[in-house]
C-alpha positions in Angstrom: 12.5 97.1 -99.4 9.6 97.1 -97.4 7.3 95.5 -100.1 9.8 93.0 -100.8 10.9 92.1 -97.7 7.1 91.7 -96.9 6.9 89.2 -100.3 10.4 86.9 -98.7 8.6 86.4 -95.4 5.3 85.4 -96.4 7.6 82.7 -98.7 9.1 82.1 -95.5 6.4 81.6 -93.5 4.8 79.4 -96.5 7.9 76.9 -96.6 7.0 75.1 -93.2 3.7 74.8 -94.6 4.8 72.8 -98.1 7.0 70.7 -96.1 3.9 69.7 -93.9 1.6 69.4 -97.0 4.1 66.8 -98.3 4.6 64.6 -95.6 1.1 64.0 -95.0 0.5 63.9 -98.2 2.2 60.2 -98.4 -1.0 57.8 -98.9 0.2 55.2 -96.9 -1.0 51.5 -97.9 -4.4 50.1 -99.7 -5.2 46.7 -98.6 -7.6 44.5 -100.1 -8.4 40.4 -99.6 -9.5 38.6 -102.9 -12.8 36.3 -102.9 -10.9 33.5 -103.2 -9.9 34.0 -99.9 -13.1 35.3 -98.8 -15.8 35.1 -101.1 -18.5 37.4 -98.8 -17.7 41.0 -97.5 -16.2 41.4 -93.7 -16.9 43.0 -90.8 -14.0 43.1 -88.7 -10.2 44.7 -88.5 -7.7 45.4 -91.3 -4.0 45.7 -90.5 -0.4 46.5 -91.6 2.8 45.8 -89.9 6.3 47.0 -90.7 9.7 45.6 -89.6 13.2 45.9 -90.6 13.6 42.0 -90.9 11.3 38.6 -91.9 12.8 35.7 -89.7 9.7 36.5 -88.3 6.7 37.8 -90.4 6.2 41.7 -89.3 2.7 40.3 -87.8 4.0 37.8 -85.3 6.5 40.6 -84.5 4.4 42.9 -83.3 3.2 43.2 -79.4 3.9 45.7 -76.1 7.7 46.0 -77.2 7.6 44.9 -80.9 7.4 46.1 -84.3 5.2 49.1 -85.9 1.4 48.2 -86.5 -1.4 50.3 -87.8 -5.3 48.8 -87.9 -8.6 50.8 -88.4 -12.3 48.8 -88.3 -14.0 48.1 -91.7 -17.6 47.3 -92.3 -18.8 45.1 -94.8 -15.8 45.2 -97.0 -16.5 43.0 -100.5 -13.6 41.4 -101.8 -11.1 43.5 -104.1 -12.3 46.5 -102.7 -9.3 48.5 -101.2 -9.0 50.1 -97.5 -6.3 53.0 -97.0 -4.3 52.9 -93.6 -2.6 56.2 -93.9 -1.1 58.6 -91.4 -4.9 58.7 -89.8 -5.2 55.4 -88.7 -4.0 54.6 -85.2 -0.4 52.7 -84.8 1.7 51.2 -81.8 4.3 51.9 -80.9 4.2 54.4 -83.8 1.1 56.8 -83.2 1.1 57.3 -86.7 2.6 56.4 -90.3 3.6 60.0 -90.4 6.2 59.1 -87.5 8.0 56.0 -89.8 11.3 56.9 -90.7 12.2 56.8 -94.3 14.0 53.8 -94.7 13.4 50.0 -96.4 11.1 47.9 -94.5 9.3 44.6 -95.1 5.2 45.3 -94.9 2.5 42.6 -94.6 -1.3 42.7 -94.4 -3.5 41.1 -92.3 -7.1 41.0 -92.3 -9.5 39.6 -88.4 -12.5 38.8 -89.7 -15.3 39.4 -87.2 -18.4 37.3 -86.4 -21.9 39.1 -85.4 -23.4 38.3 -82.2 -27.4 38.4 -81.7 -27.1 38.1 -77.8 -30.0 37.6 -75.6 -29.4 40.7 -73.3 -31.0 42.5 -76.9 -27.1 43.7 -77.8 -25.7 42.9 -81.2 -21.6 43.0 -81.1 -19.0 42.4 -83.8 -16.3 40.2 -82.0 -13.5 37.6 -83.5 -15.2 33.9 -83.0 -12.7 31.8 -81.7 -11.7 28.7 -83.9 -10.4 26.8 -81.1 -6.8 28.2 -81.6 -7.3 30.1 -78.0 -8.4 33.5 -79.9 -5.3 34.7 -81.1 -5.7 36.8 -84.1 -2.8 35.7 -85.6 -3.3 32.2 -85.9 -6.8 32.2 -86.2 -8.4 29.9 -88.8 -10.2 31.7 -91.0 -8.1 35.2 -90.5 -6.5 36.4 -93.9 -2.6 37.1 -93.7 -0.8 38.9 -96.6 3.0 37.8 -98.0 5.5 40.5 -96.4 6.8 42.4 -98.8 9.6 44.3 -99.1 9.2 48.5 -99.5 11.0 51.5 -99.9 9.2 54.8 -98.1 9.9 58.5 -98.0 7.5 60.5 -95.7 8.8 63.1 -97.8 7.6 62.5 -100.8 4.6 64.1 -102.9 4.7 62.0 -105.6 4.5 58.3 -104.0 1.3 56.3 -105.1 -0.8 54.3 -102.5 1.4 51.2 -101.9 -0.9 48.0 -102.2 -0.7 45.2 -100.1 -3.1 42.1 -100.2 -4.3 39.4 -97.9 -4.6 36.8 -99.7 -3.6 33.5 -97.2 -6.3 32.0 -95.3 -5.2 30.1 -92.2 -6.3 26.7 -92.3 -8.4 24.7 -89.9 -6.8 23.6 -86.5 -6.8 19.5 -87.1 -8.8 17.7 -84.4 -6.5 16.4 -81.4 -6.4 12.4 -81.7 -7.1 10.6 -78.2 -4.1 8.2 -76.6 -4.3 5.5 -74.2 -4.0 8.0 -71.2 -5.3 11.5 -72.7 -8.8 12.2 -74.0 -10.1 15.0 -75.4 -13.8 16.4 -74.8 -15.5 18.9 -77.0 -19.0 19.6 -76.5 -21.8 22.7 -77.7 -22.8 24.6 -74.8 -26.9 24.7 -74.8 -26.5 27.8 -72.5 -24.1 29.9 -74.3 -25.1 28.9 -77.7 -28.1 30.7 -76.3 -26.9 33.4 -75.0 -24.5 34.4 -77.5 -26.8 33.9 -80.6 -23.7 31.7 -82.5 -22.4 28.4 -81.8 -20.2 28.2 -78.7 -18.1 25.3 -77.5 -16.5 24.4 -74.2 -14.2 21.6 -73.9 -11.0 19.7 -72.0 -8.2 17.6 -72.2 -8.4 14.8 -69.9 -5.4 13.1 -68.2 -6.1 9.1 -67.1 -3.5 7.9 -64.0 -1.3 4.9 -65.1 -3.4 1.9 -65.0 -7.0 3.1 -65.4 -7.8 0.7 -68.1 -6.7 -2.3 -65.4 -8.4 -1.5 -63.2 -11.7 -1.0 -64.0 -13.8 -0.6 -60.7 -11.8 2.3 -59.2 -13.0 5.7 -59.1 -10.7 8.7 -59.0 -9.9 11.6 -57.4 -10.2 14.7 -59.7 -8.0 17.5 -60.2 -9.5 20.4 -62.3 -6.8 22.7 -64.0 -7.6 26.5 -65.2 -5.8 28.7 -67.1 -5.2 30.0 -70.3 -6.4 27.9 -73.6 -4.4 24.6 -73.4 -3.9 23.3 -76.9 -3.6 19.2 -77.3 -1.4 17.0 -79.5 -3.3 18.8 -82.6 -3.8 15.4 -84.3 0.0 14.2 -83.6 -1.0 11.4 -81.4 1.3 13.0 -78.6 1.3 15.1 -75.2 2.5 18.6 -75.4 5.5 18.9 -73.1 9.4 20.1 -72.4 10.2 16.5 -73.5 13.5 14.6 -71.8 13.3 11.6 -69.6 10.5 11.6 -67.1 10.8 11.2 -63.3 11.5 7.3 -61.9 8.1 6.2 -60.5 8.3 6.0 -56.2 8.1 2.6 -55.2 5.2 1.2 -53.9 1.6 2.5 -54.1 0.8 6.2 -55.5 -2.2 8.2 -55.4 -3.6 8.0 -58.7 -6.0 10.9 -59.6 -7.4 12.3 -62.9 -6.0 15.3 -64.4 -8.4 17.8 -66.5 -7.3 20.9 -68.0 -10.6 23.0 -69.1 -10.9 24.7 -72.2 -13.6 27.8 -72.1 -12.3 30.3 -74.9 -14.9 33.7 -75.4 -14.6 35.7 -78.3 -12.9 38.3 -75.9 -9.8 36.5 -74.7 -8.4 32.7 -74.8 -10.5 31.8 -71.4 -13.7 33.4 -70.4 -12.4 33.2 -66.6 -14.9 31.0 -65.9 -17.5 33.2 -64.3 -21.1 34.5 -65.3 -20.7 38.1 -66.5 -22.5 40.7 -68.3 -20.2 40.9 -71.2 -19.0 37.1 -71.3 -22.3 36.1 -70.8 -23.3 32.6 -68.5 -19.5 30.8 -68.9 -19.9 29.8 -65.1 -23.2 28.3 -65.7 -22.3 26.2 -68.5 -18.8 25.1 -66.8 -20.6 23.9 -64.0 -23.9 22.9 -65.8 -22.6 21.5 -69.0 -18.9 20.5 -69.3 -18.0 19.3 -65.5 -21.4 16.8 -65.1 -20.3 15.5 -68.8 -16.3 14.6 -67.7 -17.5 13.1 -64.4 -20.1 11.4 -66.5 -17.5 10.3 -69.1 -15.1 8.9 -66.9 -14.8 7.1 -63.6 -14.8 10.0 -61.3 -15.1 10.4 -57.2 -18.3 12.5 -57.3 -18.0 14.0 -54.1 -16.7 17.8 -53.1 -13.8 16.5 -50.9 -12.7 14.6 -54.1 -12.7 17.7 -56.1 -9.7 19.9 -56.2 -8.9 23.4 -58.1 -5.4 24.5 -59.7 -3.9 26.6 -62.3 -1.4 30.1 -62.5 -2.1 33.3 -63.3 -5.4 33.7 -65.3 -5.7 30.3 -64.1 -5.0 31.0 -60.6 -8.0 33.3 -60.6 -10.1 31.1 -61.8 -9.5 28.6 -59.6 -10.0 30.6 -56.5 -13.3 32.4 -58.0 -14.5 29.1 -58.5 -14.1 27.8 -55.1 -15.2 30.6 -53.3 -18.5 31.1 -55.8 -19.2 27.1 -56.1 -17.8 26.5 -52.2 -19.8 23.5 -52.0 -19.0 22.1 -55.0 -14.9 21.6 -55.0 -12.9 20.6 -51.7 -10.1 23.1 -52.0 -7.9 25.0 -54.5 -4.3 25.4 -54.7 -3.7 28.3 -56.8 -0.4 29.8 -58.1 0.8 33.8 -59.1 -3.0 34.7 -59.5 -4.5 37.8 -61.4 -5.4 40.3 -59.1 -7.2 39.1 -55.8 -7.6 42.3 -54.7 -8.5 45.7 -56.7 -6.6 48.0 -54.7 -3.5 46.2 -56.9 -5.5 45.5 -59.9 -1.1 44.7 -61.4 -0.1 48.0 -59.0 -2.8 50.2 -59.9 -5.7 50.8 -57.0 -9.0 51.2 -59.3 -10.9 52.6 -56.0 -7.9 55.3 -54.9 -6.0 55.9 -57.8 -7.2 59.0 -60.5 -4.8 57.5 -63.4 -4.1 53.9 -64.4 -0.9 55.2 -66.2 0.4 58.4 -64.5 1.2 59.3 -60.7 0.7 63.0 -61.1 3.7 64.6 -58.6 2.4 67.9 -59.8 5.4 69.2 -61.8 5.8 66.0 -63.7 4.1 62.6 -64.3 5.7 59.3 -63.2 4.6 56.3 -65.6 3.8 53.1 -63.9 5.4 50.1 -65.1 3.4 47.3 -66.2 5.9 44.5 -66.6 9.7 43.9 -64.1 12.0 41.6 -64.1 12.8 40.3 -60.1 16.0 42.2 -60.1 13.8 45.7 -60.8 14.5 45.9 -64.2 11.3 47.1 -65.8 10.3 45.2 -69.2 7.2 47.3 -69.9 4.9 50.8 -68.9 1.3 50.3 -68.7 0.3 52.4 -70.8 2.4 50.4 -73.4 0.3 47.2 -73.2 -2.8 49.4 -73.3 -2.1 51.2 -76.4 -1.1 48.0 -78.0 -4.3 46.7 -77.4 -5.9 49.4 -78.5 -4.3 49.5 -82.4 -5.3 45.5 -82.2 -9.3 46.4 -81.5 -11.0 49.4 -80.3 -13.6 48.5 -77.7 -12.3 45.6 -76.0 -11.6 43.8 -78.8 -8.1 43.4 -79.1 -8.2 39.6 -76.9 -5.6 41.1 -75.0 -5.0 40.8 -71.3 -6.2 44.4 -70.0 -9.9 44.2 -72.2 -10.7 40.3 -71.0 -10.2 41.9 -67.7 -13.1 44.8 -68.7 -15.2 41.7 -70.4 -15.0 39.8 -67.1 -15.2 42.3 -64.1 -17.4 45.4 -66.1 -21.2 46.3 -66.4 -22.2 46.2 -70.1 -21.5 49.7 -72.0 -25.2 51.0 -73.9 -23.9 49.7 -77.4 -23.3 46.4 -75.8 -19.5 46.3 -75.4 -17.7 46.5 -71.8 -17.8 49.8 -70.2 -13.8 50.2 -69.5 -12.6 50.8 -66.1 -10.4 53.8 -67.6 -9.7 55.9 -70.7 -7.7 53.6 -73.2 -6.0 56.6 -74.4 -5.5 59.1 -71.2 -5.3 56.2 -68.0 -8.4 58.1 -66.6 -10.2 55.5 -63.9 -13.8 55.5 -64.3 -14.7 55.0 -60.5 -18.4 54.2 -60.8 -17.1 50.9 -62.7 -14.5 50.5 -60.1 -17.8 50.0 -58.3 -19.2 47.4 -59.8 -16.0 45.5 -60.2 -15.7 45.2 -56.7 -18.9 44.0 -55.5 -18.8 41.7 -58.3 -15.2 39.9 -58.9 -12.9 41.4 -56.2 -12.4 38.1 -54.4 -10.5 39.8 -51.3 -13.5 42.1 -50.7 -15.9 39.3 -51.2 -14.5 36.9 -49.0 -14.4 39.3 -46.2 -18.0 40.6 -46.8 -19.8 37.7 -46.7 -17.0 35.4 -44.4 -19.8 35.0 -42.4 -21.9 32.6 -45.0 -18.5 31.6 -46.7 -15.9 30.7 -43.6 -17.4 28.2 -43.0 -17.6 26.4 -46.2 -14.2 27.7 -46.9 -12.0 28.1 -44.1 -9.9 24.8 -44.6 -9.9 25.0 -48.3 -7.8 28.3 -49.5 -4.3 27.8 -50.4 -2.4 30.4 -51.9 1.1 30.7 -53.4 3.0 33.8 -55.8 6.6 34.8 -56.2 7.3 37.9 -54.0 8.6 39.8 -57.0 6.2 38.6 -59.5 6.5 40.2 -63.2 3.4 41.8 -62.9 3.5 42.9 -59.4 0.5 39.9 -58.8 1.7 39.4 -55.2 0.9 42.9 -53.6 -3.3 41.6 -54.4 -2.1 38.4 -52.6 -0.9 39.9 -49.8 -3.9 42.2 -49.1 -5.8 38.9 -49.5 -3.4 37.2 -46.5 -3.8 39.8 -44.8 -7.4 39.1 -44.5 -7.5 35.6 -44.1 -5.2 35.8 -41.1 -7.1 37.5 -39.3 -10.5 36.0 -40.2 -12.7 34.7 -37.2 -15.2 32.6 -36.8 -14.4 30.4 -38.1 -10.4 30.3 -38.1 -8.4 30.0 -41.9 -6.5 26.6 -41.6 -4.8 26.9 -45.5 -1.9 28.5 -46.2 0.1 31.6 -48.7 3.7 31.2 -49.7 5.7 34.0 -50.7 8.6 32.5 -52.5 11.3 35.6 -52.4 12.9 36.7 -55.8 10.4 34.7 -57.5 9.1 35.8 -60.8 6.0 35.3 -62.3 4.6 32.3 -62.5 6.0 30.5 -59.1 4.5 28.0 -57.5 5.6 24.6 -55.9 7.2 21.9 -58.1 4.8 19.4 -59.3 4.8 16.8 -56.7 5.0 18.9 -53.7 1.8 20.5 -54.9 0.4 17.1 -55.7 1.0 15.7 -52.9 -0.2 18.9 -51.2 -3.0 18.2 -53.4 -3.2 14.9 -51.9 -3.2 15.6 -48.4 -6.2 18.1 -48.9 -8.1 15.2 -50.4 -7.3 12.6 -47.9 -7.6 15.5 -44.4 -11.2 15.9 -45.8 -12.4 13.1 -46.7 -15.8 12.1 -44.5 -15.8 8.7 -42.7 -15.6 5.5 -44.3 -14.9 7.5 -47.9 -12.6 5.0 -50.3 -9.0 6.2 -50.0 -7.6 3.0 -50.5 -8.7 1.6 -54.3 -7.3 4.5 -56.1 -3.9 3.9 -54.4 -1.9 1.2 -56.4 
């Protein structure tokens, strides 16, 4: 008995084992582009996504709270030859393929071709080029998606060949937006980060005319500069984007008449560059201010004077807009910015980057509360941080992903010794690297700025800052703004004469309706505009 019973547990023990070496030993998916779709090999990412339905193809499905997706980085891949994503390669919200369910899925491939960048700091970086879609992966010309197809799998089988997907479907190029009467679109190469970046890079705008520019030929406007994230044109339709329905009736008697620009400054790490010189984005405010501004105000009939120049734009956009009006103060005559990114580091979303050990976790020492990333104004919380992060992560390692977290590394970071950003915390664990907290905040916290060197900037901008955020913003954006009232209220020498709303209940991305801001707009132009300046012509 003893001998046998010696022989039944060592089965025993062996069983566990089996069962182990037969789940992993699932090969998970071969994917593989043709050269008709590709005829050169690519640097860049290969994916799959699974979901239980196609309304949507299991690609566009996927994000923070969507469908399962798996990626891992190839190099040089020639066409027909095969990549495995098996239960190695890194998934969200799935760590692994190992953790699918058996069950029938639909499966598509996808395939982010990268571009190499020579840059002139001496670093050479793999990045996805933007093709003036806004750099989104998934509608990027150029990008290779595979047909979903439908699939049966059983993490317990032994016996299951590699299941083969291809990406075969190029996306097509984005057709040229056609000017109107009364919108204009501008597309130039930047000198400077053509340069820089070692490729071709463009910057570019959609410009707005007011209601009888054509008749009237001699006036000179007003000009209102929008930021924010990629704005896409009429796409060769011959039409406005919009919500469509009736417009407004027109106020009687004479209106202010100003032009409208909406700037378009996509990097290869997000759909805006946020507009600001940077070690990883390279010279973006540079060529803004050196290239594509002086060619609108060239272009058209423009008010080239600071107290003519006014700054807008939400979120991203709000940002912008306030770091370029504090780090060009003499160049714009005030900015009106809505729900921006955060002002102030301490609430970089909730997280402080100086005070905080853990972007993801509040260790209470017997357990770990998870920060939220994403609420709804009642408290309801959408999304955890660590969520978005991870997501980003499976989309590309090393900033790559042209998500929301890595353009913020891009922007704000020192450059890492292999030439991509040097993160502000452990993508996997949360854990805040403080000596890049550091350099963010001498750099792009626009709170801390303002008061450091209020001395040199008060008095440039002390009439020009206007704020405004919904007190319960999605992202928790209105703690940075409040930090930055805070300061601004008690500012001396000189006094602050703008103004911060906090709309209560508001969500992200609150601001004033459109006229009341314009004519907030408006009132900034006219309040500060010298002695004997026109105010009258561009009035009709």
């Amino acid at each position: 008995m003893r001998i046998i019973g010696g022989v039944l547990l060592a089965c025993l023990l062996a069983l566990p084992a089996a069962l182990t070496a037969q789940r992993g030993a699932n090969p998970g998916f071969t994917v593989s582009f043709p050269a008709t779709a590709h005829a050169g090999p690519i640097t860049g990412r290969v994916y799959v996504a699974i979901s239980k339905t196609n309304e949507r193809t299991p690609i566009q499905q996927t994000d923070t709270t969507g469908v399962p997706l798996f990626g891992v980085n190839v190099d040089q891949l020639a066409p027909g030859a095969k990549v495995t994503i098996d239960a190695s390669a890194l998934g969200y919200p799935l760590k692994s393929l190992r953790d699918l369910p058996a069950g029938d899925y639909w499966a598509q491939a996808f395939v982010n071709v990268y571009t190499k960048f020579a840059r002139a700091d001496g670093h050479t970086v793999w990045l996805h080029q933007d093709q003036w879609e806004g750099q989104n992966w998934k509608i990027s010309p150029g990008n290779i998606s595979g047909t979903p197809v439908q699939i049966h799998w059983d993490p317990s089988s032994s016996s299951s060949a590699p299941i083969t997907l291809t990406a075969a479907n190029v996306i097509p190029p984005i057709p040229a937006s056609v000017d109107t009467d009364t919108q204009k679109f501008i597309k130039i190469q930047s000198q400077i980060l053509t340069r820089w970046w070692g490729q071709p890079m463009y910057l570019g705008a959609i410009v707005t005319l007011p209601a009888g520019y054509a008749e009237h030929p001699n006036v000179k406007y007003p000009i209102i500069y929008t930021q924010g994230h990629f704005p896409r044109g009429n796409t060769g339709g011959g039409g406005a984007r919009g919500r469509g329905g009736n417009a407004p009736a027109a106020p009687a008697g004479p209106q202010p008449r100003v032009i409208n620009v909406s700037l378009q400054h996509p990097s290869p790490y997000y759909d805006d560059s946020y507009g600001v010189n940077s070690e990883n984005n390279g010279p973006y405010g540079d060529a803004i201010m050196q290239e594509l501004l002086p060619e609108i105000e060239t272009k058209f009939r423009v008010i080239r004077e600071p107290w003519a120049r006014i700054l807008t734009g939400g979120s991203t956009g709000g940002w912008i807009s306030l770091a370029h009006q504090i780090f060009y103060p003499d160049f714009y005559g005030g900015v009106f910015s809505t729900c921006p990114d955060g002002v102030d580091f301490r609430y970089h979303q909730i997280v402080n980057v100086y005070d905080d050990d853990n972007a993801y976790f509040i260790d209470r020492g017997w357990m770990k509360v998870e920060r939220p990333n994403q609420r709804r104004p009642d408290g309801n919380v959408q999304s955890m941080m660590k969520d978005e992060n991870w997501y980003e992560l499976v989309v590309g390692d090393k900033s790559r992903s042209g998500g929301q977290w890595d353009i913020w590394e891009a922007t704000y970071g020192p450059v890492g010794a292999d030439g991509y950003p040097q993160r502000i915390w452990d993508k996997t664990t949360g854990k805040i690297n403080k000596q890049v907290a550091a350099y963010w905040k001498e750099h792009y916290d626009l709170r801390y700025i303002l008061e450091r060197d209020w001395k040199t900037l008060g008095p440039k901008l002390a009439n020009k800052i206007n704020v405004y955020v919904g007190d319960a913003d999605s992202y928790f954006l209105n703690m940075g703004v409040h930090m930055l009232d805070e300061f601004l209220k008690k500012a001396d020498n000189p006094k602050w004469t703008g103004e911060t709303v906090f709309q209560p209940m508001a969500p992200h991305c609150w601001g004033p309706p459109r006229d009341e801001m314009m004519a907030k707009m408006v009132g900034q132009i006219t309040k500060y505009a010298p002695a004997g300046a026109d105010l009258t012509s561009w009035r009709y």
